[in-house]
C-alpha positions as CSV (number, residue, x, y, z in Angstrom):
1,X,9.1,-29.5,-20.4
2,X,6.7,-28.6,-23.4
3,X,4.3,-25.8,-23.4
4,X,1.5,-28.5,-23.8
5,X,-2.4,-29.2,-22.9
6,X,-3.6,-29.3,-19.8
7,X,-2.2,-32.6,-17.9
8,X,-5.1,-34.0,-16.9
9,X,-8.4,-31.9,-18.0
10,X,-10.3,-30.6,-15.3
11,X,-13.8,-30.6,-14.5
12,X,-15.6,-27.6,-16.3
13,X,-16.6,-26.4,-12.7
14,X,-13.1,-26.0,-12.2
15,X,-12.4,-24.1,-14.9
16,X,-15.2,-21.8,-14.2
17,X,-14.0,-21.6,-10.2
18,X,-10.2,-20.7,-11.7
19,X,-12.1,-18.0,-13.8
20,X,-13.7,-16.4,-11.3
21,X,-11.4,-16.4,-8.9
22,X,-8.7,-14.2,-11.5
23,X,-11.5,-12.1,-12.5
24,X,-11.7,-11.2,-8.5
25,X,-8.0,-10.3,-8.2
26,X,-7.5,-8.2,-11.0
27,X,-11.4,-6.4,-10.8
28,X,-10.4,-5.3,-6.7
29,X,-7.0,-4.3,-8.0
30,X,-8.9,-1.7,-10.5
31,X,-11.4,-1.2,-7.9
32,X,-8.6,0.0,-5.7
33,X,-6.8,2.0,-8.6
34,X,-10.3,3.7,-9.2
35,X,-10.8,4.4,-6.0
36,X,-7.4,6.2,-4.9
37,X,-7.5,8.1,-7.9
38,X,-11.2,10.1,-7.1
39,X,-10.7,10.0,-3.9
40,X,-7.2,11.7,-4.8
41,X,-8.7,14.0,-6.3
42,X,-12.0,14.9,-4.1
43,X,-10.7,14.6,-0.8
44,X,-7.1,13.3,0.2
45,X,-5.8,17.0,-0.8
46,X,-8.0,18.0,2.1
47,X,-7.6,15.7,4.6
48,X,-4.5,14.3,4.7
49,X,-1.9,17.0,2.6
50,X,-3.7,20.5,3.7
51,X,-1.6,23.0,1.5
52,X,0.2,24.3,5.0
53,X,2.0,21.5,5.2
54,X,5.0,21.2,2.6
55,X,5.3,17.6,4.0
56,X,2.2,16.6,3.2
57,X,2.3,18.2,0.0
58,X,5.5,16.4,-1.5
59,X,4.1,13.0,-0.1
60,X,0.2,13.4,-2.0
61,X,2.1,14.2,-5.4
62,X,4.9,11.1,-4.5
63,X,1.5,8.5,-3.5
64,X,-0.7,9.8,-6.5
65,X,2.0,9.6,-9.4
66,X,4.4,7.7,-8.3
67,X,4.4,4.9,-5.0
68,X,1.5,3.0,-6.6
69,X,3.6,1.9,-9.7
70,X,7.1,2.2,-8.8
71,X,6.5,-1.1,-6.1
72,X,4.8,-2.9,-8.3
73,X,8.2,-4.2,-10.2
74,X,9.1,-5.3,-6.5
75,X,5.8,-7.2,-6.1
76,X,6.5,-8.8,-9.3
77,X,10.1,-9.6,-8.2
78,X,9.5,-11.3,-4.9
79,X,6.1,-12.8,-5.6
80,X,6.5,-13.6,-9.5
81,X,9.7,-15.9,-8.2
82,X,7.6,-17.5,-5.1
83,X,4.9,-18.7,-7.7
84,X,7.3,-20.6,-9.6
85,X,8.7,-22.1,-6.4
86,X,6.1,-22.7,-4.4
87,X,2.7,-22.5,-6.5
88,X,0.0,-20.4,-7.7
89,X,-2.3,-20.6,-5.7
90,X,-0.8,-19.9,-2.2
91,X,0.7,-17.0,-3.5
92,X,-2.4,-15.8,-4.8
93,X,-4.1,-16.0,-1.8
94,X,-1.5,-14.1,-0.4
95,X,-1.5,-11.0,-2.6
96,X,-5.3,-10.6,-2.8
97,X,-5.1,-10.4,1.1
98,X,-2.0,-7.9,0.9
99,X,-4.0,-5.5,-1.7
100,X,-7.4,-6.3,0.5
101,X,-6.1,-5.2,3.8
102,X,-4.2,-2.6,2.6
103,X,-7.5,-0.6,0.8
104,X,-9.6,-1.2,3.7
105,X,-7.1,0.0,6.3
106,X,-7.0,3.5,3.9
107,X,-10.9,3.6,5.3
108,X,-9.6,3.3,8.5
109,X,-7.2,6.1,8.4
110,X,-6.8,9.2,10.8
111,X,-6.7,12.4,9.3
112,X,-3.9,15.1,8.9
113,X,-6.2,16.9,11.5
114,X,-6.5,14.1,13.4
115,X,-2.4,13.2,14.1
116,X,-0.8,15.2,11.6
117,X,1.7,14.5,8.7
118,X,1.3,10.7,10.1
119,X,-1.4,10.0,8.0
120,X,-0.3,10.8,5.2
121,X,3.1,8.9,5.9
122,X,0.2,5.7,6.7
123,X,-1.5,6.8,3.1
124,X,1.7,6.4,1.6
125,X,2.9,3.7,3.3
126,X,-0.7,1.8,2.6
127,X,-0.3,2.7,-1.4
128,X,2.9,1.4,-1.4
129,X,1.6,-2.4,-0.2
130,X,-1.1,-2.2,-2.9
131,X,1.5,-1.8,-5.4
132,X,3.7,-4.9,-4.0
133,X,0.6,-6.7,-4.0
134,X,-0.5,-5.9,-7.7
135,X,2.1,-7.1,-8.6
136,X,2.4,-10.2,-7.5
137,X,-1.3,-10.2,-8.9
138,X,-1.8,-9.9,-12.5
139,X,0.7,-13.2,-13.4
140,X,-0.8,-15.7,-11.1
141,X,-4.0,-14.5,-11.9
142,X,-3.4,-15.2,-16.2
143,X,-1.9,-18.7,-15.1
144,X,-4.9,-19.7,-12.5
145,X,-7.3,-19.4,-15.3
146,X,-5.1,-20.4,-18.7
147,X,-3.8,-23.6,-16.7
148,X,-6.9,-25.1,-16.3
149,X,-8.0,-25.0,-19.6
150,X,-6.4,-26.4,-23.0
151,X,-4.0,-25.0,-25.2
152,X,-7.4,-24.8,-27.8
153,X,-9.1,-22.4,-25.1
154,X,-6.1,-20.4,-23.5
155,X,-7.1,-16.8,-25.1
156,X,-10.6,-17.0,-24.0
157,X,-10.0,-18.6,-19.8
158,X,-6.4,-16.3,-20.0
159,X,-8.9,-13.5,-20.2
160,X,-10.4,-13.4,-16.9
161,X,-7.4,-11.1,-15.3
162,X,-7.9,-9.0,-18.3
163,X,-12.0,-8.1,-17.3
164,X,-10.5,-6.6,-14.3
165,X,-9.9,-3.0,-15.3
166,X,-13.0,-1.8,-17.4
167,X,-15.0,-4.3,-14.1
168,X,-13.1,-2.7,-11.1
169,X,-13.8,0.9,-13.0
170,X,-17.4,0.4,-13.4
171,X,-17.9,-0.9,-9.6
172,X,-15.7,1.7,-8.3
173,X,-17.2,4.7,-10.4
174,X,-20.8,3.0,-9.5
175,X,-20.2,3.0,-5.7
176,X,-18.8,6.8,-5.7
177,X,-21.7,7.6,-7.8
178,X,-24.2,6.3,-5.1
179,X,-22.3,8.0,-2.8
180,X,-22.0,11.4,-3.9
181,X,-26.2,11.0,-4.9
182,X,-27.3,9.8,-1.7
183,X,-24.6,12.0,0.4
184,X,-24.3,15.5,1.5
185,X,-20.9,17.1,0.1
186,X,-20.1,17.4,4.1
187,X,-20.9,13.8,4.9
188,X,-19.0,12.5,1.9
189,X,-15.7,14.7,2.9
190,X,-16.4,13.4,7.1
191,X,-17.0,9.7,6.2
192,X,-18.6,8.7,3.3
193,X,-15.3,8.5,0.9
194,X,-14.7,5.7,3.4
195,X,-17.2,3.2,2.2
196,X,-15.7,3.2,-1.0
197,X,-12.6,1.7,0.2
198,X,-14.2,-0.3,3.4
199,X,-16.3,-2.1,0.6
200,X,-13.2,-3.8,-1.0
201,X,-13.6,-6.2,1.8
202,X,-16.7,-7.9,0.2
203,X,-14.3,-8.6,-2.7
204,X,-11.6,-9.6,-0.6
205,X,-13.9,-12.3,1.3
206,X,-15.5,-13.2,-2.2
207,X,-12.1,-13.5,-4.1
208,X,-10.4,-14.9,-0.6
209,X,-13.9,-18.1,-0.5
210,X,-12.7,-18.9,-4.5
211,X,-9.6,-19.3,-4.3
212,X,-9.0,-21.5,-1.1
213,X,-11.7,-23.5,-2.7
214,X,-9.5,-23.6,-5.6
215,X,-6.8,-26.6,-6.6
216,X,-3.6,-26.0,-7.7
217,X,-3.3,-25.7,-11.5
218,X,-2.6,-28.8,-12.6
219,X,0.5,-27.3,-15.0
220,X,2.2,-26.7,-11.3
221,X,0.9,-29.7,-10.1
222,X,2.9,-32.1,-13.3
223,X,6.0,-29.5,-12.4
224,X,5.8,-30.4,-8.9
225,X,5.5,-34.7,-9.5
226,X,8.3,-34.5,-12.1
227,X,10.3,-31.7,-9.4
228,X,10.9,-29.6,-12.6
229,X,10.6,-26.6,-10.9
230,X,13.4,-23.6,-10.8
231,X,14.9,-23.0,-7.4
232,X,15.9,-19.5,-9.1
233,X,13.8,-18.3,-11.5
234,X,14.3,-14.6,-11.5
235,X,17.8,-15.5,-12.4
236,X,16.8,-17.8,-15.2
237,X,14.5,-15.7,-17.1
238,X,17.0,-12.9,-17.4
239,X,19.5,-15.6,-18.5
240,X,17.8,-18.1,-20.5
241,X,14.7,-16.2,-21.6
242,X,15.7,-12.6,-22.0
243,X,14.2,-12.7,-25.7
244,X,11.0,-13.8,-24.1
245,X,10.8,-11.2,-21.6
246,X,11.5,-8.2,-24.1
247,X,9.1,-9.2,-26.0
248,X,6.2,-9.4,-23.1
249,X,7.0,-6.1,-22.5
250,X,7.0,-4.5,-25.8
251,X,3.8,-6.5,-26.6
252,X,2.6,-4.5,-23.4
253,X,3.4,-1.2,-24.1
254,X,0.9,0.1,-26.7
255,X,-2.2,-1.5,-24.7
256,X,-1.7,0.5,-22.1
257,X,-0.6,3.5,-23.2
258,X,-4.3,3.6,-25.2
259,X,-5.8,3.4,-22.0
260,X,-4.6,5.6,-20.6
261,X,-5.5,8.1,-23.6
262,X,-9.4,6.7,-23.4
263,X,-9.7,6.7,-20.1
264,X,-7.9,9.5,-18.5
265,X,-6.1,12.2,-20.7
266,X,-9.6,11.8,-22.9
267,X,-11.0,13.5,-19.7
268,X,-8.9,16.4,-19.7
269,X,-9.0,17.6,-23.5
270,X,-12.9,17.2,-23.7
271,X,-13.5,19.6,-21.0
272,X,-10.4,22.3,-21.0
273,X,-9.8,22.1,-24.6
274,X,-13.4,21.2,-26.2
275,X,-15.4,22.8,-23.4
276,X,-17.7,19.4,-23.0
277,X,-19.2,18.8,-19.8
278,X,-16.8,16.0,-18.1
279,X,-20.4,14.1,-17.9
280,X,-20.3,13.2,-21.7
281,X,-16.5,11.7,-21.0
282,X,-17.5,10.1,-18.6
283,X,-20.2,8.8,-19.9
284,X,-17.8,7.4,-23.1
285,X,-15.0,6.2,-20.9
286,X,-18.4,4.2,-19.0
287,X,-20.0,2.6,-22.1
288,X,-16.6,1.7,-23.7
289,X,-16.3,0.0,-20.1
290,X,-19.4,-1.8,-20.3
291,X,-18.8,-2.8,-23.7
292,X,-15.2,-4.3,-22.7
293,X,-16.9,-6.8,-20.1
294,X,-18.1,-8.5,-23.9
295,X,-15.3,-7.7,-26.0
296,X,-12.3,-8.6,-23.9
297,X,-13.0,-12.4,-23.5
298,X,-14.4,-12.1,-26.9
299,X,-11.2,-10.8,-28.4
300,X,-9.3,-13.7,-26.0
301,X,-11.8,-16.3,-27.7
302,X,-11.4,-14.9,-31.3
303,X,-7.3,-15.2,-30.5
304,X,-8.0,-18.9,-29.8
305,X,-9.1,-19.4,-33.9
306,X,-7.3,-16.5,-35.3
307,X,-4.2,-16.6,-33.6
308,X,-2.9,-14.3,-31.1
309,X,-0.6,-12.5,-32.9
310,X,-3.3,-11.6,-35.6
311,X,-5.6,-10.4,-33.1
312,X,-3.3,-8.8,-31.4
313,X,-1.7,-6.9,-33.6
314,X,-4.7,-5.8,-35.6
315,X,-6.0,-3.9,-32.3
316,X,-2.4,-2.1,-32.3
317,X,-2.9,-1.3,-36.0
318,X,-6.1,0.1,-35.5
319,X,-5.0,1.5,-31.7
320,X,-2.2,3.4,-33.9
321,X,-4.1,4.9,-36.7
322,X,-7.6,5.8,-34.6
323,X,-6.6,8.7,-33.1
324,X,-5.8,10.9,-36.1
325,X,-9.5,10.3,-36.9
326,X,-10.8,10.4,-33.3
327,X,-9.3,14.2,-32.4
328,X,-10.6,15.7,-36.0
329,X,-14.0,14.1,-35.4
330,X,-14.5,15.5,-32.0
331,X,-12.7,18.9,-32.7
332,X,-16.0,21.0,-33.5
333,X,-17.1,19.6,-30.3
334,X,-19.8,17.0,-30.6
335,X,-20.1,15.5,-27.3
336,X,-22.1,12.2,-29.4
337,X,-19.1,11.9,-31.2
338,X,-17.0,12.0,-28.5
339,X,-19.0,9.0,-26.9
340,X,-18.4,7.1,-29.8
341,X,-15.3,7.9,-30.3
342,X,-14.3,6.4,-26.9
343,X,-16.0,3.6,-27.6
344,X,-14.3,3.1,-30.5
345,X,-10.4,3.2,-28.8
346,X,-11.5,0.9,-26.4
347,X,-12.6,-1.5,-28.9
348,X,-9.6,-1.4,-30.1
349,X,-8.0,-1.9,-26.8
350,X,-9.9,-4.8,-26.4
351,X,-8.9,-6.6,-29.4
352,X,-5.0,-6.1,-27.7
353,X,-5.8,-6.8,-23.8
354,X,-8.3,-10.0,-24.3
355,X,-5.0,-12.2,-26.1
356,X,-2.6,-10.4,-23.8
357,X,-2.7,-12.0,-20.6
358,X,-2.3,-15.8,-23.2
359,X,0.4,-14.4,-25.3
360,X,2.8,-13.6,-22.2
361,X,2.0,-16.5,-20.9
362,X,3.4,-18.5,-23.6
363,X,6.2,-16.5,-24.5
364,X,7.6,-18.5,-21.1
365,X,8.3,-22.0,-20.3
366,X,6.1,-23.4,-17.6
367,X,8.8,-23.7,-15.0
368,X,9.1,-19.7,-14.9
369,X,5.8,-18.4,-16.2
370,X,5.0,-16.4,-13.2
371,X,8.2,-14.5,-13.1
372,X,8.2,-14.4,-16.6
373,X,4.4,-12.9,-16.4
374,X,5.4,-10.6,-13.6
375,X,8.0,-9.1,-14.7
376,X,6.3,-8.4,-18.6
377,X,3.4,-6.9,-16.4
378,X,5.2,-4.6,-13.9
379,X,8.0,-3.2,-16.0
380,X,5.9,-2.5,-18.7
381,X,4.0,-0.8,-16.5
382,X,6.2,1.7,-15.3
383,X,7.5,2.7,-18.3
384,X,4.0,2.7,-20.2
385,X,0.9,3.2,-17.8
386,X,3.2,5.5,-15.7
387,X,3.8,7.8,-17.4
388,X,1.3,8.1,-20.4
389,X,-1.3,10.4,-18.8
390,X,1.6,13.0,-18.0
391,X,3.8,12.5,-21.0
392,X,-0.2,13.5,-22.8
393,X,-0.8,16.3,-20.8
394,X,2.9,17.5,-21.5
395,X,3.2,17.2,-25.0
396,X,-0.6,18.6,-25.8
397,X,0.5,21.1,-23.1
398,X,4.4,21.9,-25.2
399,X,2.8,21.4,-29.1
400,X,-0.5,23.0,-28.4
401,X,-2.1,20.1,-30.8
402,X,-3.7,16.6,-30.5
403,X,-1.0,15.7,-32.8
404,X,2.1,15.1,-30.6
405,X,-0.1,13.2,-28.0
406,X,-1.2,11.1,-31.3
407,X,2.3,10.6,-32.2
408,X,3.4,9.5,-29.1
409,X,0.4,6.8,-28.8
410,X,1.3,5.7,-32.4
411,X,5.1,5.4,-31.2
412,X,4.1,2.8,-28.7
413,X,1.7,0.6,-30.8
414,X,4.5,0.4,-33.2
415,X,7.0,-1.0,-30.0
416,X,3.9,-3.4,-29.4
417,X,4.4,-4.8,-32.8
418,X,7.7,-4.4,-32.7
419,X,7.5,-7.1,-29.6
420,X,4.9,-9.1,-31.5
421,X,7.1,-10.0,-34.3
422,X,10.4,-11.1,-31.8
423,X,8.2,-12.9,-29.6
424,X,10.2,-16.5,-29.5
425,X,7.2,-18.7,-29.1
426,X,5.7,-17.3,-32.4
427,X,4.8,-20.1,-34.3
428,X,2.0,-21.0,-31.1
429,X,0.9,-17.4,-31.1
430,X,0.6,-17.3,-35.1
């Protein structure tokens, strides 16, 4: 079967419907990452891992750095192969309700001084569903929205999932924000931190009311009449698409290994190293954010007349080369600059993640897109969003320069393009 239009176009309200409901998904998923990580570092170290507890201690450093990414290839395994089988949709359904449950039963949690190293076992245990269940997320959510629409439009609908992270930041750092203003610092450490998670189920309800609502995609529907689809999928795309899938996750790489310099590490060298209040980063890392909500279906849009691989690669170009200016121009510390200079990397991130979520897509036949999808996401993930922030905190920390963590971010745009240009399905990504 031929990568083709759209069977049988749908309604616009449909396409709209399919849009919102991947935009849901991927914005809790964010919302949830968000959330963990302050949390994580305001008060889990408190309440659930006290430093008496060596237990407790081992498990906060395992859940923080290392559960909530590690399951995420297993999510992507098990739910990536039950999309192709059995649909989008349902599968969907079911990993917005396994993420869902699982961040509002972290609100419910008892407390290391409640029952003892139990909770944080439950924390752990919690984290670890999230990470099943983000992964069996980010795949279905490309291919609700992209298979309702054309090939003409795939960038621009493909680019819902993709609004998720700078969204699910923004809503998460908006709620703590409220929190923290309207709180006491003893009410926010007794109960208030659990609203933030306890929240998530407005999204869940929302995300859960759009989606049931929602028809199949009618690329599974045409796989289903014409009973083209793979009874072992996981199997085939290691066998018969192994180009494909290298290339998804090389393309995947350099995206969010930037991110993870704009939006985390940036955090840490403006304040230790420049002496900025964390207030100004913050404040970049939210306008770049704001700014992304535009650019990142823009870019997806711009992909659908430029090509993907154009667009695509000149965000990694300009992802590669930006930071050798960015570290010089903040370095007498301007805390403007630094704004701006956030900004900037995250326009260039954009111009990488709004094509992303089309170009994996069609690196994959139909019949195994959400493996295909899955697998680029999750395995890229690991060895890319998982460790960036502490492979930039280690080399700044080893070289005692901006350089090395530069290099290292240069390194990985080049393995983006590097997947770029062996991408099989080229000539339709031109």
């Amino acid at each position: 079967m031929q990568l083709a239009d759209t069977p049988t176009r749908p309604p616009r309200k449909d396409l709209i419907k399919a849009f919102t409901a991947a935009l849901s998904g991927t914005s809790l998923e964010w919302y949830d990452f968000a959330a963990y990580s302050v949390a994580s570092a305001l008060v889990f170290g408190d309440l659930f891992f006290p430093s008496q507890d060596p237990l407790s201690g081992t498990l906060l450093a395992f859940s923080t750095y290392a559960v909530g990414y590690l399951s995420r290839p297993l999510g992507g395994f098990v739910f990536g192969r039950l999309g192709d089988v059995l649909g989008r949709k349902q599968v969907l359904v079911t990993t917005l309700l396994l993420t869902g449950i699982a961040t509002v039963l972290i609100g419910l949690l008892p407390t290391h001084g409640q029952v003892g190293s139990l909770g944080a076992v439950l924390l752990v245990t919690l984290r670890f569903a999230q990470g099943v269940g983000i992964g069996g997320e980010w795949g279905g959510a490309v291919l609700l929205s992209s298979e309702f629409g054309s090939d003409k439009q795939r960038g621009f609908w493909a680019s819902a999932a993709q609004i998720g992270p700078p969204a699910g930041n923004l809503l998460a750092n908006g709620v703590l924000a409220a929190l923290a203003a309207l709180l006491s610092t003893q009410q926010f450490m007794a109960w208030g931190w659990r609203i933030a998670f306890l929240l998530s189920a407005v999204l869940v309800i929302f995300g859960l009311w759009i989606r049931v609502r929602l028809e199949e995609t009618p690329v599974f529907q045409q796989l289903k009449r014409e009973g083209e689809q793979s009874s072992a999928p996981l199997r085939e795309v290691f066998t018969r698409e192994p180009r494909a899938l290298l290339a998804a996750i090389l393309s995947r790489v350099g995206p969010d290994v930037l991110y993870a310099l704009f939006t985390v590490f940036v955090l840490t060298y403006a304040t230790k190293e420049l002496g900025l209040p964390q207030s100004w980063a913050v404040a970049g890392v939210m306008l770049g954010s704001t700014c992304q909500l535009a650019l990142i279906p823009a870019a997806g849009w711009l992909s659908d007349r430029w090509g993907r691989r154009r667009v695509y690669a000149l965000g990694a170009v300009g992802g590669a080369v930006w930071p050798f200016l960015f570290f010089p121009l903040i370095g007498g510390g301007s805390a403007p600059m630094l704004v701006v200079g956030v900004v900037v990397g995250l326009l260039w991130h954009s111009l990488m993640y709004g094509p992303q979520g089309a170009f994996v897509s069609e690196q994959f036949s139909p019949r195994l897109r959400y493996t295909g999808c899955s697998l680029a996401y999750t395995l890229a993930g690991v060895i890319g969003g998982a460790l960036a922030p502490l492979l930039f905190t280690s080399l700044f920390a080893y070289f005692d320069s901006w350089i090395a963590p530069a290099c290292y971010l240069f390194g990985t745009c080049v393995v983006t393009l590097a997947g770029l240009a062996i991408s099989p399905r080229a000539a339709r990504a031109e």
